[in-house]
Every structure is written in C-alpha cells, then in structure tokens.
N, C-alpha and C positions, 0 to 999 in steps of 0.2 A: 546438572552440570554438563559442560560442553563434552566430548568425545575422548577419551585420552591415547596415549600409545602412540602421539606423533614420533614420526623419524626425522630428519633430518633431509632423506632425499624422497619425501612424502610430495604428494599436489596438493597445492593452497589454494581451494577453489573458492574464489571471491566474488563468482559472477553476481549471486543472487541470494538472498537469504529462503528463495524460490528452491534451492538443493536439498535443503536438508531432508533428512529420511527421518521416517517413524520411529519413535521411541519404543523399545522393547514391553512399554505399560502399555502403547497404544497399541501395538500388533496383538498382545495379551487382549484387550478389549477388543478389537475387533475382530478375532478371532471365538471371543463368546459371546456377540453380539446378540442381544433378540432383536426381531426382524419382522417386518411387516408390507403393507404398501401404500409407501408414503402418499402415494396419487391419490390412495384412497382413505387417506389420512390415519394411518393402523401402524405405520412403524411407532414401537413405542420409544426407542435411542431416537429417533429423529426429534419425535415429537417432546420430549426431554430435552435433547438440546437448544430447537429452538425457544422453549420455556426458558432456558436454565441463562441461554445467551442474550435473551432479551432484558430479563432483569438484572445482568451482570450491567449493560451497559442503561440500565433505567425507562426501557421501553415498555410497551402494551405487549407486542406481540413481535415474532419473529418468524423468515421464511431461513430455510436452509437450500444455497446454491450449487450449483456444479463448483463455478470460477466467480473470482472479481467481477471481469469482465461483462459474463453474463448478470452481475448481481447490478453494476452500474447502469448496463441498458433495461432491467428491467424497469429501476428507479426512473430512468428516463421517462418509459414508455406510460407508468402511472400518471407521474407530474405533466406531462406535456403530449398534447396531439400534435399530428402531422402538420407543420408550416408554422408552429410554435416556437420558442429561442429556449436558450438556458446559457447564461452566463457563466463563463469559467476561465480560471487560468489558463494561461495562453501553452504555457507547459505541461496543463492537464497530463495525467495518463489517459484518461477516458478521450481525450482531442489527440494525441502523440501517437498511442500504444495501442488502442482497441478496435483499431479498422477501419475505423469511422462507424461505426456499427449502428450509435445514434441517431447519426444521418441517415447512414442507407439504408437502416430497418423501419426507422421510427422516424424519416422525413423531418427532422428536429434538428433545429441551427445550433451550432457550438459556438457562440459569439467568445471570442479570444479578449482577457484586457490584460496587461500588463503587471505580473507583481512587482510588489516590494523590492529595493535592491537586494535583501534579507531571504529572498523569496517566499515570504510570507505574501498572504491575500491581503490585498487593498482595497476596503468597502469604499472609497472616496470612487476609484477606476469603474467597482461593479455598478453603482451609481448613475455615475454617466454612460454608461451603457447601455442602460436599458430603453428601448424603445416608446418613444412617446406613444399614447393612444390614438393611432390615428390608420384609415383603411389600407395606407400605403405602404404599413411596417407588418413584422412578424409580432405576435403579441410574446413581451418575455414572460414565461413562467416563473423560471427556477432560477436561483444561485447557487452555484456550486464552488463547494471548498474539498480540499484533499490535504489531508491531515493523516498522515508528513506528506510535504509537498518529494516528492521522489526527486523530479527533476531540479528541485528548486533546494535539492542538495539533503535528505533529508530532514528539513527543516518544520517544528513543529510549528503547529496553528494553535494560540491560547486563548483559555475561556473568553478573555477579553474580545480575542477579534472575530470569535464565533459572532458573540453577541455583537458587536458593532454590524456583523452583518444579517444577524438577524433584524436589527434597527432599522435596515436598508430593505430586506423583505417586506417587513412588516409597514414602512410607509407608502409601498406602492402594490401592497397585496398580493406576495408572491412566496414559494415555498422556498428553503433551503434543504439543500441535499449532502451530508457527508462523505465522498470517497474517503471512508479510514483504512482502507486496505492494510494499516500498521497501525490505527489509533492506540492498542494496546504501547507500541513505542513510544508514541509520546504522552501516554498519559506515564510509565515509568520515569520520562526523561522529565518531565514537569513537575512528578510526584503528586499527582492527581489523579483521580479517577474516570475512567472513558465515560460514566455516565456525566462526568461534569462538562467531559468534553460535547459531547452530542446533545447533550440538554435543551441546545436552541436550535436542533435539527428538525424536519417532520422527517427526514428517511435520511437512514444512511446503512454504510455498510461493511464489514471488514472481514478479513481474509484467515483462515485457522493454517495457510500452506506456506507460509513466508518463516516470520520467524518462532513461531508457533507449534512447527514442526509435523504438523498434520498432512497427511498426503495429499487430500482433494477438499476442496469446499470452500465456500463462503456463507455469509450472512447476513441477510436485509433485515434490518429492525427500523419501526416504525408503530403506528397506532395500530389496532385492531382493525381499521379500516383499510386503512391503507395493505398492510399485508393481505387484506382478502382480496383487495384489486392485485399486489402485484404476484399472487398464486395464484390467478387466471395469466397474465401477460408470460410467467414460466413457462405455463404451458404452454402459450401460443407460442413461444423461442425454442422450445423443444425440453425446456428442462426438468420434465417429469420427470423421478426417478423410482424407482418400484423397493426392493429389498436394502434401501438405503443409509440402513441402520449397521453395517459393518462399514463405513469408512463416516456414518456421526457419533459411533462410539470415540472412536482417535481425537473426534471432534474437542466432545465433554475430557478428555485425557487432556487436551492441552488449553484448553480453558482454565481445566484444574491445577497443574502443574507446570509450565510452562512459559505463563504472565511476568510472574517476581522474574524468572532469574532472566531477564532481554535487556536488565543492568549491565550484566556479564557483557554482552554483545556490544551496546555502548561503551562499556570501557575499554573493549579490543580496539572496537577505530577509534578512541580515541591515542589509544597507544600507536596504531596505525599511523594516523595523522601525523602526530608528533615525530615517527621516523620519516616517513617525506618531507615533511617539513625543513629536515635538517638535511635534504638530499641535492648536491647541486645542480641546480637546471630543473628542479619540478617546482611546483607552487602549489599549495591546494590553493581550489577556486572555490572558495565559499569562506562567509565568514569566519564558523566554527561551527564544529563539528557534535551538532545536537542527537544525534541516535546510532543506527549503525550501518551509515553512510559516509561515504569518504570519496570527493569527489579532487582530483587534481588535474595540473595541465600541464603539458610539457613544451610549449610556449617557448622556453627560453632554450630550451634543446634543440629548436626549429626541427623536431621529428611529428607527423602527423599519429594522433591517436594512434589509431589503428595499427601503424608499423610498430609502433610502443607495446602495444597489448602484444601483439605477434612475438615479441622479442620475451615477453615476460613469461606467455605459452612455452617459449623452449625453455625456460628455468625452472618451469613448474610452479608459476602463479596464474591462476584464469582469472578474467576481467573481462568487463565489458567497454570499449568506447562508445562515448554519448554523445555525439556530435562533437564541440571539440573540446571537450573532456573526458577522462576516466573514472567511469565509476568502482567503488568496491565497497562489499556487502559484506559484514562480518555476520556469525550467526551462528547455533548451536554446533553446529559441524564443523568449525572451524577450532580449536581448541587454542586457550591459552600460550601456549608453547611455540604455536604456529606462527603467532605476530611475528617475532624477532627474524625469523625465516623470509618471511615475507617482505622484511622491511630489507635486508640484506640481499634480495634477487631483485628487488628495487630497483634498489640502488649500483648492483651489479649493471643493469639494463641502461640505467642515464647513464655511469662511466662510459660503456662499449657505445653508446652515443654522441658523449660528450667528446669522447679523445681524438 
C-alpha cells in the first residue's frame, strides 16, 4: 500500500514515479543480501534475479543493469553496428531523453516516424521507413516500441500491435526491441501479462526504479544468446558491477510485491485527471488516461508550462513541463489522500492565473 500520514500542508511530488524510495522489505533484503562478483558471474541475488526476471516476463535469460538508459544502448549496441538505423517513435525516450547515446556511442541512426494520434506505434509508419536495400542507405536493423509510450502520454502498446509489428519485422528481416521501462504498467492496465506483452520481442527491457519502487537497476531479457552478446557490450559501457547483490536483492522485493498493487497508482491519476478535468482553463491532452500518467495543457490560460509548474512549486505540488504540456506521475509515494490536495492547489494555480 501507498505511504500514509499525509497532512494537509505536506509536498505532492508528482514529478516522477522515478521518487519513490525503498520499501522497508527491500532495505530488510538488502541489508541481508548475499553477495558475490557479478563480473565474475558469483553474485548469487543477482544471478536469482536475473533468473527469476526473465521467466517472470517469459524469456531465456536475463542481464541485470545499472539504469534504463544504459539497458536501451546496450540493446542497441547488439541489434545494430556503427552506420546501422533502427526505427522508433519520434517521441522515443531513447530519441528525447538519453543523450543521444545510441548515436554518439553506437554511431546507429534513430530514424523518427510519427505515432498514432492515440500515441500508440503505427506498424503502417515503421514500414515505410524502412530503408530500401540499396549501397546508398543505412541498412535498418531494429524496430523499436516503448510500452507505455511516456511521451505519448502513458499510453499502452497491445499484444495486438506488438504483433502487427512484429509482422513488419519479420517481412523484411529485422529485430524488435521492447523499451518497457513500465511494461509491468501496462500489462496491469490491460490485465495481462508482460510476458504476453514482449512475446514478439527478441530484446527488451524494464525498469525495477519507477514504479516498482526499487532504488537502482534495470533489466534486459532476451534469448540466451543474445544476453551473452549484450554482457560483453556492458562491459564495454562501463557496467560491470562487482558486490551487486545488495541493491538486486530490492530488486527480487519488488518483483515480488510491488507488480499487483501499480492498480493503486492508475486509479490515483485517474482520480487526478478527472479533478483537472473539471478545472477551468486546463485541458488534459490526451485521450485518457491509461496508467499512471497524466498529462495537461494550459492552452486556454495562455500561461506557458513552465510558469504553471513554478506556480504549482509554491503550493507544494512538483511537476515536470514537457514541452508544452505537463506531466504528472502518481506512484507509491504519493498516497491516496494526497489526490484531493493536489487537485485543489491546481486549481488554486489556473484561478491566480485565470483572474
């Protein structure tokens, strides 16, 4: 269950589901952790989790990461060499959010296509995309989906359109890659399971430090093969880690407990939503509101993001501006009680704008 003991003139920190802090089971585990070296394959927590994580989500094998970030470039770095492409939404986090890392580490194109107005992936877009055979183009390797699309408003990706583009792989010989950095979110928000989700993946990957509640790490799951290529290309990025078994104990803690209740969290925004909704002068921008993202605009306020979030900062709600929206993250740290708070400093914030 979320946190309790809010007050009243408590901070609603909404930036990220990226906040939350370790659950008292997992400091318990990782404070008894046994402990090895992972580099030298001897951690035995690690090598558990990656076991435990790969068959949770229906794979061969599993590598365990520092970050997302590094878990997307490593996936790059297998699937594709230097002057290579890879296909992906144009709102990617791996294209927006990761430095370009792809590129400038791994000399690998990010060819951008256009989602869904839904912001769902469009296999018809990834399609025409892809470069013909021919000496004058980049060869495309990979298709890439991100499931919840983050920018694209949290919005799930369903077994369906995996599979539509695995279709699209598979006619022109190419791999598909999962960013699930949340997939555990949408396979709750679907009522399905992540391994149904990634089923037509060869790699992908998800995050234990979002809503998961774990402090550090991610995880690549893919074939047995694949894993032993992408624990060389870790190493080459620097992410060997030696006695890495006290922060993948927290790991297996929220694997274990942690999955079912990320319902909670989707029902916060969407209690969220529904108080902007009725706020005058915001709008959310998106159709609706599938996990536990909530994105609005304040458009009719004629106040720019940013000055909006600032104003919301002095009331004691944090946010991020996203270009020109605002995003907000509900998550285990954020407790029940807290919505109604949050909805009413709001809305506090469009009146002192509106008037």
């Amino acid at each position: 269950m979320a946190t309790s003991g809010f007050a009243p003139g408590d901070i609603v920190d909404l930036r990220s589901d990226t906040v939350t802090r370790p659950t008292p089971a997992m400091r318990r585990a990782m404070a008894e952790a046994e402990v090895g070296d992972d580099v030298a394959g001897d951690d035995p927590t690690v090598n558990k989790l990656e076991a435990v994580a790969a068959a949770r989500v229906g794979k061969e094998a599993g590598l365990f990461v520092p970050s997302g970030s590094m878990a997307n470039l490593v996936c790059a770095l297998v699937h594709c060499a230097p002057g290579e492409a890879v296909i992906m939404d144009r709102n990617a986090h791996t294209r927006i959010y990761e430095v370009g890392a792809v590129t400038a580490l791994g000399g690998i194109l990010m060819d951008p296509v256009e989602p869904l107005p839904d912001g769902r992936p469009d296999p018809a877009a990834y399609e025409a995309a892809i470069f013909p055979d021919n000496i004058h183009h980049p060869r495309t390797r990979l298709l890439w989906i991100e499931n919840t699309s983050n920018r694209g408003g949290g919005t799930v990706v369903t077994v369906e359109t995996t599979k539509a583009v695995r279709a699209v792989a598979d006619r022109h010989g190419l791999g598909v890659h999962v960013d699930g950095a949340r997939i555990f979110n949408s396979a709750v928000a679907q009522g399905c399971s992540a391994s149904d989700l990634l089923a037509d993946a060869d790699s992908a990957m998800f995050c234990f430090s979002k809503g998961l509640c774990a402090p550090i790490g991610s995880m690549i799951v893919g074939s047995r093969d694949f894993i032993a290529a992408a624990r060389r290309k870790r190493k080459m990025v620097g992410g060997g880690m030696r006695q890495v078994g006290v922060i993948a104990a927290a790991a297996l803690v929220a694997l274990d407990t942690m999955v079912n209740r990320l319902a909670e969290d989707h029902a916060k925004a969407k209690e969220l939503a529904a108080g902007i909704e009725t706020t005058p002068g915001l709008a959310i921008a998106m159709p609706a509101v599938q996990t536990n993202m909530v994105y609005f605009s304040t458009d009719r306020l004629g106040v720019p993001p940013q000055q909006f979030v600032d104003e919301l900062k002095a009331l004691g709600v944090l946010c991020y501006a996203t270009g020109p929206r605002i995003r907000l993250v509900t998550h285990h740290d954020v407790p029940p009680e807290a919505i109604p708070h949050a909805v009413e400093r709001i809305g506090r914030a469009a009146e002192a704008f509106g008037s």
